[in-house]
N, C-alpha and C positions, 0 to 999 in steps of 0.2 A: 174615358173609362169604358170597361169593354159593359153595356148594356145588359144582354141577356146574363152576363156572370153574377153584376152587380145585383139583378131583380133576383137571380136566386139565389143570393147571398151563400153563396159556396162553390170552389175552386179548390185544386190539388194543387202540392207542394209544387208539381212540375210545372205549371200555371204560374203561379208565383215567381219560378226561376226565369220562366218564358221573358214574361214582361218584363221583370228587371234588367235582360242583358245587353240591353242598349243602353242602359245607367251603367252599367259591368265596365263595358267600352271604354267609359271616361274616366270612372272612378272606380280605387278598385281600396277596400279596408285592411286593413292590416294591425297583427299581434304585436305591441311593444311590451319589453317586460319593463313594468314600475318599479317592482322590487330587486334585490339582487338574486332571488330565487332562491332555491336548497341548495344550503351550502354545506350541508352534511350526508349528502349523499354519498362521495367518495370521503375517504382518510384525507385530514389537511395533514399540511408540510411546513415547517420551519425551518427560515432559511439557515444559511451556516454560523449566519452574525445573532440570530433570534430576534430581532428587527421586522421582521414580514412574518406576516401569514399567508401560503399559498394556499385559496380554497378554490375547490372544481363547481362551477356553478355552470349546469346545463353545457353549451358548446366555448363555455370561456373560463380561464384560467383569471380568479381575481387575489390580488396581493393587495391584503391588510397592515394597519400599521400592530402592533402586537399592543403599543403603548394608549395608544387612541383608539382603535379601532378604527381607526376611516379605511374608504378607500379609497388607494394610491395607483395602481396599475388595472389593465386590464386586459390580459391579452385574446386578441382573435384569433387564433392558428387554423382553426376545427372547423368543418361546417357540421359536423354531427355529437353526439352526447359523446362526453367525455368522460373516459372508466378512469383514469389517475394521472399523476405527476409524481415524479421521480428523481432525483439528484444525480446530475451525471459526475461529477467528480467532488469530493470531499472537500471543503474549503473555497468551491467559487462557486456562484448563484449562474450556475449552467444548468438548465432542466431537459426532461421530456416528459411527453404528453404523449397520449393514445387515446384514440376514441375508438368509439363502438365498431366502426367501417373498416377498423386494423392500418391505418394512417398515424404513422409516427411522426414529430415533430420535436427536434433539438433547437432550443431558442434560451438566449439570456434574460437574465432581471435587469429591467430598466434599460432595454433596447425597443426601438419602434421600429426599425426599417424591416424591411421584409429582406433583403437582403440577408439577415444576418440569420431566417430561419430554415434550418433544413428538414424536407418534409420525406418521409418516404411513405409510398403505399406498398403493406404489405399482404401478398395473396398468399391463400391458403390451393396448394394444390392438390386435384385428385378429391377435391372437396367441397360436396353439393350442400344444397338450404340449409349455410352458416345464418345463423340467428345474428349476431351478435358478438363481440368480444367482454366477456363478462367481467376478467378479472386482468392484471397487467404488473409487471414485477421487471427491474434492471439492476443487473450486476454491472457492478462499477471496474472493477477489475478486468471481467472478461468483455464488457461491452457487449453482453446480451441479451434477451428480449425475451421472457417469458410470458407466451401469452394462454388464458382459458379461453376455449372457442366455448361460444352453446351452441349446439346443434340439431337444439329443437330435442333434446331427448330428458329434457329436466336435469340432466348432468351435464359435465362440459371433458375437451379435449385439450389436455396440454400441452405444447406448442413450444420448441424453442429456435429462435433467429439467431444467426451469427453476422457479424459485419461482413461484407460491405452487407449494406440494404436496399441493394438496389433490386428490384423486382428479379431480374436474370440469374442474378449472383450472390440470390441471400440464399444460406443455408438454411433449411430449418430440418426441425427432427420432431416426428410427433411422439413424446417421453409418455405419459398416460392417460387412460382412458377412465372414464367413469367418477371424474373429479367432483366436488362439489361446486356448485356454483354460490359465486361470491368473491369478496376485493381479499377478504384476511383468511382466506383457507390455502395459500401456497405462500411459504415464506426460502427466500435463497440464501446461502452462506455467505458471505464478507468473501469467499475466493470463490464461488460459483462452481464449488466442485459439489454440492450437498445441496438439494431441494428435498423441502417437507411438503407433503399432498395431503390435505383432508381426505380420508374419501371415509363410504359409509359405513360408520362402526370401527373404522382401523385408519391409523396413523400410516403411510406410505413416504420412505425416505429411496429417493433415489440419488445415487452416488457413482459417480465419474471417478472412473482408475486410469483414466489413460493420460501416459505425463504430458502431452500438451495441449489438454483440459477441453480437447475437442472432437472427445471420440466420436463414433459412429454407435450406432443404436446399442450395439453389442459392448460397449465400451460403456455401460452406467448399469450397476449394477442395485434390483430393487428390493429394500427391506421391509416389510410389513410387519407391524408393529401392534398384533391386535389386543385391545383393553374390554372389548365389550359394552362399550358407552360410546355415542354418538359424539364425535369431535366437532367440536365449534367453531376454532380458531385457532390460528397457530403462530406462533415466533421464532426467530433464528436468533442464537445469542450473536453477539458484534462479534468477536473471536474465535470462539470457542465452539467445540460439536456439541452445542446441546439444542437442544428442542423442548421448548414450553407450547405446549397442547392445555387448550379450553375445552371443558367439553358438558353439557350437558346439563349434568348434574350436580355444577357448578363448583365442579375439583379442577385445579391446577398443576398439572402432570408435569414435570422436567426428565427430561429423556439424557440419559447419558449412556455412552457406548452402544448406540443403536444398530450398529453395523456387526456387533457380535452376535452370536449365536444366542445368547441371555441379555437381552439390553434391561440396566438398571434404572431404575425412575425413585423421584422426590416426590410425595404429593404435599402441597397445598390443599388448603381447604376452610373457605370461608362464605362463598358464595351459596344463596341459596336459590337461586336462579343459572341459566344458562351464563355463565362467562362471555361477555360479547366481544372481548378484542384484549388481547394483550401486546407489551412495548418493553422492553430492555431498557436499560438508559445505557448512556453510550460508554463509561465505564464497566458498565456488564454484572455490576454488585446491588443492583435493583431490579427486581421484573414489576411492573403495573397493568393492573387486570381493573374493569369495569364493567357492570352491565346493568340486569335492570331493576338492581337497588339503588341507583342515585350517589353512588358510594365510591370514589377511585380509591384502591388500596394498593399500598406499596408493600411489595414482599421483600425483606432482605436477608438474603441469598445466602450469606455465612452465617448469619447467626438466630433463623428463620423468625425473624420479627416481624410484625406486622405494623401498619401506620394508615391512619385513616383520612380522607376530607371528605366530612359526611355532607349530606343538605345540600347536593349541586342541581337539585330543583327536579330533575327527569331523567329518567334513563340512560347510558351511556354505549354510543356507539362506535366511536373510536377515540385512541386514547395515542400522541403522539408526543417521542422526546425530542430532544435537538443534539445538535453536536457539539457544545459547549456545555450541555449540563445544567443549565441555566432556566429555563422554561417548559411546561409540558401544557401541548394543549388537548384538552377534554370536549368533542364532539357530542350534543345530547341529540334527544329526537327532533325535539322543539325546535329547530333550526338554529341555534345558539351553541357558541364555543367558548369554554371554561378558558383561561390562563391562569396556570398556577405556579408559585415558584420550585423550583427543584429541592432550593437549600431548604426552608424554611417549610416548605409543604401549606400554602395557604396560599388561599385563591384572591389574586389583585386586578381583574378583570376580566367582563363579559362581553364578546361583540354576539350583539344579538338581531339576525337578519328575520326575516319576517315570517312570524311565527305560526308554525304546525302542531295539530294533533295527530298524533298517528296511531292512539288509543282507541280513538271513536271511529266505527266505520263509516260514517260522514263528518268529515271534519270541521266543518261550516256548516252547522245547522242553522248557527243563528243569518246565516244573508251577511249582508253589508248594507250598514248604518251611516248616517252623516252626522257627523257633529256641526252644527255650523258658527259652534264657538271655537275653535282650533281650526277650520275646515279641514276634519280627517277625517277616514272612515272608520265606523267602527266596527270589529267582527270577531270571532271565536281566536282564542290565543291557547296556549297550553292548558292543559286539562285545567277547567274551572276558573279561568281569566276571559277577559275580552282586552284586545291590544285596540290602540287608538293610533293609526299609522296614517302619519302625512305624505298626501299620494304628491303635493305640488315639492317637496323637499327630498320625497324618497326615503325618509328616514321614521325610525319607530320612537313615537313619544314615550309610550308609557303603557304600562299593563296595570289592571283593574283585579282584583282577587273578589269576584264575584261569588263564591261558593265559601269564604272563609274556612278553606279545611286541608288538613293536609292530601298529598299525593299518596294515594294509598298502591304500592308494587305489588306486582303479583305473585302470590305463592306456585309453586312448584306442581300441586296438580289440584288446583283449585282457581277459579278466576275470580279476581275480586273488580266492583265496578266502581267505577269513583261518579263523583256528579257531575253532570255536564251542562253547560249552559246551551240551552234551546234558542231560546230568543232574545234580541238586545234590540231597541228603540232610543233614542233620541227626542226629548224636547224640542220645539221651534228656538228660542232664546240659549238653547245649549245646557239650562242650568238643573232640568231634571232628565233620568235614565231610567228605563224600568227594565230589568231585567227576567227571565223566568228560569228557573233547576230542574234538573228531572233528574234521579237514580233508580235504576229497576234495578235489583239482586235476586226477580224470579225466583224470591220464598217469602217475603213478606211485603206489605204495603209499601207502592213507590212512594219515593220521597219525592214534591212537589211545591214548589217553592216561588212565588211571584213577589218580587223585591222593588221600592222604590229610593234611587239614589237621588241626593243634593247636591250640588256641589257649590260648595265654601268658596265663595272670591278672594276671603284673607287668607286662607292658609293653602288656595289652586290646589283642593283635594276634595275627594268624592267620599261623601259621608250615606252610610245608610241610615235612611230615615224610617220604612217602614220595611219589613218580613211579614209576607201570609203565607203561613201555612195550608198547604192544601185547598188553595184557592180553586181548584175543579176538581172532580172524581177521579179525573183521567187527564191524559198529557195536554198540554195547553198546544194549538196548534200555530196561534199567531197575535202576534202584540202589537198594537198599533198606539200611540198618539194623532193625537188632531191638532191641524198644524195650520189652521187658520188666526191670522190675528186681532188680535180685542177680543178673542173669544173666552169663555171659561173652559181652562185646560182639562181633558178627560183623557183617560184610556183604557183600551179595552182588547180582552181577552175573549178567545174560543176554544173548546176545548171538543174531545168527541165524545161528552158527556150528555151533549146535546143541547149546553146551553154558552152563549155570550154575556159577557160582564161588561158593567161600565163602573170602573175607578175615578172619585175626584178625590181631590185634595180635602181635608177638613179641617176646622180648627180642632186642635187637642191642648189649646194651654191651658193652663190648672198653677197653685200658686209659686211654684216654682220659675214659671216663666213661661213665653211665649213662644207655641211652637203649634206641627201641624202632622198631620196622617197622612194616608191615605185612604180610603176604605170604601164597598161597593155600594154603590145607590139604584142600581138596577140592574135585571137580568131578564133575557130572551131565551123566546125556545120556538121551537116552529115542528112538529109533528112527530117528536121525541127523535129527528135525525140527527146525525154529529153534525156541529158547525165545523168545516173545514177550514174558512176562509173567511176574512173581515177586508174591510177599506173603506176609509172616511173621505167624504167627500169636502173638495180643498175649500171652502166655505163652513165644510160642519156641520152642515144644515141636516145630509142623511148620512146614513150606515149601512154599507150593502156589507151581508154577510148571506153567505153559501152553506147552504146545509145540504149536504151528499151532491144532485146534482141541480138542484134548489136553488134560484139565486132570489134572496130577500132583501126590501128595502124595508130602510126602520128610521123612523125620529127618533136622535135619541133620548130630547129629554118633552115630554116623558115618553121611554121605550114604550115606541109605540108602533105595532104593523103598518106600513102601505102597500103593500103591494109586494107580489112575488111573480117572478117567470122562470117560465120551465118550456119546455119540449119534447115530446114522445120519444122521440129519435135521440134527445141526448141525455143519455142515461148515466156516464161516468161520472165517476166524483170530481167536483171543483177543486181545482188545488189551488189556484191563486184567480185573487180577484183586484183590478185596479179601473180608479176613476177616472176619466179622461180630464186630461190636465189645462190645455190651452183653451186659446180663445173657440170659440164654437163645439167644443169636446165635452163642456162639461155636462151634457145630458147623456152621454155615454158609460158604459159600462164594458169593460175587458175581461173575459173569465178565461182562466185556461184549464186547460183537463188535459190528460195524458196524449192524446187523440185529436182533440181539438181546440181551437182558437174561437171564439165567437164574443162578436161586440151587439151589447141590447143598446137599446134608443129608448129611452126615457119617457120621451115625450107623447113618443107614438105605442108605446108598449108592447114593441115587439122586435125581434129580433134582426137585427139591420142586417147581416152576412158573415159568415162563419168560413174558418178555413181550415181543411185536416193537413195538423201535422204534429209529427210525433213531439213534443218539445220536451225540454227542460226548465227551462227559467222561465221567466217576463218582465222587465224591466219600465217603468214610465217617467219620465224626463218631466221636472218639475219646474222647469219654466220652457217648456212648449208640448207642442199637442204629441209629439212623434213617442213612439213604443220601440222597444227590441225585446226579438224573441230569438233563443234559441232551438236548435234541432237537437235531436239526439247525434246526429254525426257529425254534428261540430258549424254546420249553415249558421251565420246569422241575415235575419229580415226585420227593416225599421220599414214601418208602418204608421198610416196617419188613421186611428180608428173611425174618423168618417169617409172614409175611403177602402175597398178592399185592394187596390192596386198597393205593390208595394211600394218606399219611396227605395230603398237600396237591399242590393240582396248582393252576400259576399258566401260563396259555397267555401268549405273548409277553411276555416277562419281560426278554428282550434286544427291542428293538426293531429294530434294525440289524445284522447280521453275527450272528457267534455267540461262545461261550465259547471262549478257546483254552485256559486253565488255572482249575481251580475247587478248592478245596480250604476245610476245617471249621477252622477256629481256635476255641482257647480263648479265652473274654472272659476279660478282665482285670477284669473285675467284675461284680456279681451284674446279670441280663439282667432287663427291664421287659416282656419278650415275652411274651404270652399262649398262647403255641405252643410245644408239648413239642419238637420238632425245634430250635428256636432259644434253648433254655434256656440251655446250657450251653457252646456255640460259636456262632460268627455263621457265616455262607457268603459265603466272598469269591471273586469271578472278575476273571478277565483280558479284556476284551473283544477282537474283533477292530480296534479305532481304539487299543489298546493301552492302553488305563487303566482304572485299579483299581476295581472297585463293590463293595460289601457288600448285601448281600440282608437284606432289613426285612418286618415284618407287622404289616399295621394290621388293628384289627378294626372293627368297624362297631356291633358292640353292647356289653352292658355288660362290659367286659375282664375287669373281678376276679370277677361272678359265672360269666362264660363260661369263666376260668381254672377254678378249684373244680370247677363242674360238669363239663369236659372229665377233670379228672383219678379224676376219680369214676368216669366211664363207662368209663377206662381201664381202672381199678383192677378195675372188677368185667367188664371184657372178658377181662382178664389170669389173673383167678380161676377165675370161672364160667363161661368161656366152654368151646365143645365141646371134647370131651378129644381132645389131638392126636395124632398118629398114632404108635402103636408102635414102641418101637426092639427091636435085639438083647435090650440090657439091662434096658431096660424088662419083657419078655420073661421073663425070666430070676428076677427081683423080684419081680411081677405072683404075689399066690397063688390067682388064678383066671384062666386064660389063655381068652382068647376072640377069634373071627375074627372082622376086617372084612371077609368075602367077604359080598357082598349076594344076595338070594335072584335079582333081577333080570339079576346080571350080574357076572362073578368079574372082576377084575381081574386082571392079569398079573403074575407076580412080577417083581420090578424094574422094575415101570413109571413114569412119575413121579408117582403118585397118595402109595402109600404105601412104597414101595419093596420092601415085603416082606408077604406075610399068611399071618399067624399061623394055624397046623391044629393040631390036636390030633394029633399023630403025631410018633413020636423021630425019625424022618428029617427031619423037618422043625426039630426043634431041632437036629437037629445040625447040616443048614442052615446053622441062625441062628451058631452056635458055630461056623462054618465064616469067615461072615462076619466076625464079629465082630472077627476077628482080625489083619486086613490094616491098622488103624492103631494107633498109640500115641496116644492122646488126651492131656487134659490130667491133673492129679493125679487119685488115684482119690478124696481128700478132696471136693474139686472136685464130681465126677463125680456122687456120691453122694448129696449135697444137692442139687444139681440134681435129677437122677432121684428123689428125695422129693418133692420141689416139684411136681412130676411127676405124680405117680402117688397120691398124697395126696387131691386134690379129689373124685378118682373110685375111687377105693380098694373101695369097700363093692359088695355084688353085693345082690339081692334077699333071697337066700339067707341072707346074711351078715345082714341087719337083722333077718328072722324068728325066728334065733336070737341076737340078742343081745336082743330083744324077752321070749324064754324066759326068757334067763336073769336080765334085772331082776325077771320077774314072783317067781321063787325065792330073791333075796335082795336085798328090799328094804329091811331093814332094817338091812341093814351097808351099810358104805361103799360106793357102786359111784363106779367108775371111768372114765369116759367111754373106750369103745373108741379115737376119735380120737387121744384122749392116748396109750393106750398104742400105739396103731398109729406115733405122730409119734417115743415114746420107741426102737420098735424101730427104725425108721427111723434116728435120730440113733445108734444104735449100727451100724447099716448104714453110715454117712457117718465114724465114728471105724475101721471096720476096714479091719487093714492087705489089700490084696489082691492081692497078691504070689504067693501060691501059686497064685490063681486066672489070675493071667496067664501063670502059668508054663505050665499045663495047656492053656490057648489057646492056647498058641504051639505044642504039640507039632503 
């Protein structure tokens, strides 16, 4: 470890990367996704038989069963995001696909060879910083390729490709400028002679006269269509020249004879929101429109009747028929897809992938939860749920309606808020949940809401047991349970009211029968700061919670002050705080702030070494000592808190956006990982596109001997490495006391080097006995073996060897007795005694 870094406990990010990239070399982490990701980001597709569902999920094409939901295929074609899928001919499960990079790809259903897929790249010529291809559309007839470039101008360019496709010899024509960007704002004709253009404020139909459907620029002639309402969306009927225009103000426009000089128009009109997407069915005697009432409504066409399926949970963003007439499927926000029947109009299943808010400007407020009765995790689901999703099966158990209220949509020039869940916690045994609500509408008193669930072994459902209203002034910041066993179950809340709560359990039976509360038995406060942050120590024993940038220690029963640390220089707010978890950790403390990383020492009461860097998360691994921290550009760094070197550092690990919830699971089975950090839990996050990854490490050389020898080097890091810095106790133990003051330059008592240095002088132990006093640690059993383990490797002084050197030479031929042993023997009689009287003495 680098010395002078370590004594002054702070280093930059680029420090960090330094030392890590000889670990870099061998190992390198990588992004799996757990989930199937958004699957409603583009329009799905049904196949010709209505059998599949094709959904675009990030760079893969996945095919659902429509009857089951599972999933059956998965195709790789793309190495980049995928904008759609497409039907190349009517009647056979021939597709294509385009992604964002403008790479075309023709491939069948239920083929694997690569063989059989044909890929083109297509360039845009004469044309600089293409953003992206936004939107993507194929005529079956003419076999060709409408695409929306963006080009960085908040609008896009439309684009059309003729066969062949090959780079030299693909036609293209660039038809308009100024399009909207988006998947459902260009719809083409059944003969590819007529495309409809959103653009802003006017309908744009451009139409091809030239008889062999492949004029040149001057050969497509443009009609604008203007309404003075901002268009939303558009449709092509299957036969017929008509145009179904969404737009705005939630009217359903039908365009017929738009090519004359007076184009005539149908209106619709039921929505009272924006129209999000409209769909013909394939006999052309239905149009179906959705958006963000929750509502599909069927419009028919001859005898303008309306038909409803109310109650489809969320928002609707695309709405998809088939070629048989048989099925329609309904895309919501949620990441979830309706199947409803055509005849009958009722909805006979939901495949529902893993679920989004896209209501809340932070989707995931509440983190990620473990359940360790299911082993899932648990996190924020559709407005006012928490999903409980199994990371080891990849599949979604079950959604929780924590808010009990309906989905309230939004009017038209007014926003309305619905409740969201903040925070969600986990019992140790599984069988309690505490949830917390929060609703602002910024005109009256937030709603605020701390709930305690049960859950029933007979009937394996979640019963609420306790509602408190208005359990702080102001938003709760963080909920915790205490997750030590045999202990009495508590938990507790902070809000920036400025004070912490401790919830237990209590009886409430009365003559109806036996039953139990919740309800609070104490509360903290520390110099009227907001508490930002809590974290219970894995014993229980204390309570660090953070007030602005304040870090406090508290007993909690009874809430009682020990001791607080602070620092001149670190002035930011705490945003998260956690307890070091493994063996030798647990006297440590992990705070993070926007700015910095800093770990305090317990023992020594002072700050062990701090790191700047910008982060987001913080995560701690609950069966070992190792951390992960995120950056803001996407770095992850696993760290051992009694160490400032790191143990792994992977630069851009997210590639896109960042982490918004990260949190250590236990595997469900023994780990193939070659990397001590990843033995015993996996590291799963949330990204900002809102889907699930798990974090993985490959190594590049030989794993099984890389493993050995890694644990080796640990092993003897852990032993014989420099003896670590002095505590009170240590202190006290120690039968030869000696100073870390250097002849070059004394250090400061209390600084963050060692926090304390030891003199030779009673004022100065009394001092240390001064110190010593202001916490309750854990058992002194505990304590004492520890402090062995401790003080053991380095035990011996020069002194001490010269004369035990004496005393072999005088009696070497009786038994001798390895000093060690008898030093390890008095030791373990140090770790059986009771020490009771001696705290009593400290406290005076």
């Amino acid at each position: 470890m680098d010395q002078d870094k370590t004594l002054h406990g702070r280093e930059s990010l680029t420090d960090a990367k330094a030392r890590g990239s000889s670990r870099e070399a061998h190992e390198k982490i990588i992004s799996v996704a757990t989930d199937w990701g958004p699957i409603v980001q583009n329009k799905p597709l049904l196949s010709s038989d209505s059998r599949f569902l094709l959904v675009v999920s990030g760079k893969t094409v996945k095919v659902l069963s429509t009857d089951s939901g599972k999933l059956l295929e998965e195709h790789l074609h793309h190495e980049h995001k995928i904008i759609g899928v497409c039907h190349v001919e009517e009647g056979k499960d021939q597709y294509v696909s385009c992604d964002e990079s403008g790479l075309v790809c023709f491939w069948k259903l239920q083929s694997t060879k690569k063989d059989d897929v044909e890929k083109y790249a297509l360039s845009i010529k004469h044309i600089k910083n293409i953003s992206a291809v936004a939107a993507f559309e194929f005529c079956r007839r003419t076999r060709e390729l409408f695409l929306v470039i963006d080009c960085k101008r908040k609008t896009g360019a439309l684009y059309r490709f003729s066969p062949p496709y090959n780079t030299s010899k693909c036609r293209q024509r660039m038809m308009q400028r100024y399009v909207q960007l988006g998947q459902n704002k260009i719809a083409v004709s059944s003969s590819g002679k007529t495309l409809a253009v959103c653009s802003f404020k006017q309908l744009i139909i451009l139409q091809n006269h030239s008889p062999d459907h492949s004029g040149g620029k001057k050969d497509w002639l443009i009609h604008k269509v203007k309404d003075n309402v901002h268009p939303t969306c558009v449709a092509y009927h299957p036969f017929k020249d008509i145009v179904a225009v969404g737009d705005s103000q939630g009217r359903v426009v039908l365009w017929y004879e738009f090519t004359s000089t007076r184009a005539q128009q149908q209106t619709f009109h039921w929505h009272e929101l924006p129209v999000g997407h409209l769909a013909f069915s394939k006999t052309g005697t239905e149009l179906y429109s959705g958006g963000g009432e929750c509502v599909l409504v069927k419009w028919q066409l001859s005898s303008e009747k309306q038909y409803f399926v109310p109650r489809l949970g969320m928002p609707i963003r695309f709405v998809t028929t088939d070629e048989t007439n048989t099925l329609i499927a309904v895309s919501h926000v949620d990441n979830g897809i309706s199947i409803i029947k055509a005849q009958s109009y009722t909805l006979v299943g939901i495949i529902q992938g893993f679920s989004m808010n896209v209501d809340n400007p932070e989707p995931f407020p509440a983190g990620i939860a473990y359940d360790p009765r299911t082993r899932a995790i648990v996190t924020n689901s559709k407005t006012g749920h928490v999903q409980f999703y199994d990371i080891h099966q990849r599949r979604l158990l079950y959604h929780v309606n924590i808010t009990l209220s309906n989905y309230y949509t939004q009017e038209q020039h007014k926003r309305l808020y619905n409740t969201e869940v903040q925070h969600v916690t986990v019992s140790p045994n599984g069988l309690w949940m505490a949830t917390t609500e929060y609703r602002p509408d910024f005109e009256y008193t937030p709603e605020i809401r701390l709930k305690f669930w049960s859950f029933k072994q007979e009937e394996q459902e979640w019963y609420l047991n306790t509602s408190i209203d208005l359990p702080h002034q102001k938003a709760v910041n963080e909920l915790a349970f205490q997750h030590a066993p045999g202990k009495t179950l508590f938990c507790v809340t902070c809000s920036d009211d400025g004070k912490f709560k401790i919830w237990q359990e209590i009886d409430s039976s009365d003559i109806y029968g036996i039953k139990s509360s919740w309800s609070c038995v104490s509360v903290g406060f520390y110099r009227h700061l907001p508490a930002t942050a809590i974290s219970i120590s894995p014993d229980a024993s204390l309570l660090a919670v953070s007030f602005s940038s304040i870090l406090t220690l508290w007993e909690p029963s009874p809430c009682q002050l020990k001791g607080s640390f602070s620092q001149s220089y670190l002035t930011e707010k705490i945003l998260q705080v956690e307890f070091g978890q493994g063996e030798g950790c647990r006297s440590l403390v992990v705070t993070r702030s926007c700015e910095w990383l800093c770990v305090w020492n317990l023992l020594t009461c002072s700050l062990l070494w701090r790191v700047s860097i910008c982060s987001t998360c913080l995560a701690a691994d609950p069966l070992s000592q190792y951390m992960a921290v995120f950056s803001e550009t996407g770095d992850l760094f696993i760290f051992d808190p009694r160490r400032s070197k790191v143990v792994s550092v992977q630069e851009k690990v997210i590639a896109y956006g960042k982490p918004l919830a990260v949190a250590f699971v236990p595997r469900a089975k023994k780990s193939n990982s070659t990397s001590f950090w990843n033995y015993n839990s996996s590291l799963h996050y949330i990204s900002s596109d809102q889907s699930l990854h798990t974090l993985e490490v490959i190594r590049d050389l030989n794993s099984a001997n890389e493993k050995i020898g890694e644990e080796v080097r640990q092993l003897v890091l852990d032993t014989e490495g420099p003896p670590p810095a002095l505590t009170p106790f240590a202190a006290l133990l120690a039968p030869v006391r000696t100073s870390h003051v250097t002849e070059a330059k004394e250090k400061e008592t209390g600084s963050a080097d060692f926090g304390l240095n030891l003199e030779k002088s009673t004022l100065f132990i009394q001092k240390v006995l001064d110190e010593a006093r202001i916490y309750k640690l854990d058992s002194f059993s505990h304590l004492a073996s520890a402090f062995c383990k401790m003080v053991l490797p380095d035990a011996e002084t020069s002194e001490e060897r010269l004369h035990q050197e004496e005393v072999k030479n005088k009696v070497q031929e009786e038994v001798a007795i390895p000093r060690k042993k008898i030093k390890k023997t008095e030791l373990q009689k140090v770790a059986e005694t009771d020490f009771n009287d001696l705290m009593e003495l400290l406290a005076l």
